[in-house]
C-alpha positions, -999 to +999 in steps of 0.1 A: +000+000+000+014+029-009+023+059+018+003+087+014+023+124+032+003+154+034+018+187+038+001+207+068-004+237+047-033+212+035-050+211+068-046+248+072-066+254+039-089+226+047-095+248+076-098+281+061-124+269+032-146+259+063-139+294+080-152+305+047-180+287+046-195+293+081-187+330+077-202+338+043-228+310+040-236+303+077-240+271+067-216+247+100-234+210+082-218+220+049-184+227+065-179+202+089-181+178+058-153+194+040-126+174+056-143+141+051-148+146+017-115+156+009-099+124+030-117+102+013-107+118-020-070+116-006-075+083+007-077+069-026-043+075-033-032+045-013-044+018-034-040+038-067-011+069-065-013+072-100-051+080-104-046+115-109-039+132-142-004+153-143-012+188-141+011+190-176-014+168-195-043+195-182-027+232-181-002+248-203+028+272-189+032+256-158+062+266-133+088+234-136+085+231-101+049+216-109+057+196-136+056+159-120+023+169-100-010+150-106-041+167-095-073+153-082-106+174-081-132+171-056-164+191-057-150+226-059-116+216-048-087+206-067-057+182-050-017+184-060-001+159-053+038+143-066+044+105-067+072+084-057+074+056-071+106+047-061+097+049-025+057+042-031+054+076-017+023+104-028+031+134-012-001+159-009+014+193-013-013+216-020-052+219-019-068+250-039-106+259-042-113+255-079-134+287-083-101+310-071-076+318-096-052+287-082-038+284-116-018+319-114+005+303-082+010+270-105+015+291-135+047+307-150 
């Protein structure tokens, strides 16, 4: 099974897209799901690292840095991730709500 790392700048935004959520939709049932949904999502990679597309295959002018990342999109949230395969090793780097401009940060 492979080992899946996650970054805890992803729990920070986890956190701050439920801020969001309570604050501007005063809506605490959709936020407290947030995390579960995205776990589950993230879970995945255990059994199947490779499931996500590379971000290269999906967006042009992307920094090199991001060149090896795959991305995974749940609801209105999209998952980076790079995979080791010689260590069986996803590592979660960055989560980004889809309906932001992520794509400026990834970009060149």
């Amino acid at each position: 099974m492979t080992k899946v790392v996650i970054d805890p700048e992803v729990y920070f935004q986890v956190r701050g897209f439920q801020r969001y959520i309570v604050h501007h939709f005063q809506n605490r049932k959709a936020a407290s799901k947030i995390p579960k949904l995205i776990n589950n999502q993230i879970r995945i990679l255990h059994k199947f690292p490779t499931t996500g597309n590379f971000i290269t295959n999906v967006y042009n002018n992307i920094r090199p840095t991001f060149k090896n990342y795959r991305r995974m999109i749940v609801k209105h949230y999209v998952i980076l991730y790079l995979y080791d395969s010689r260590n069986d090793t996803c590592y979660v780097d960055f989560i980004f709500d889809d309906r932001t401009n992520y794509l400026s940060e990834i970009s060149e």
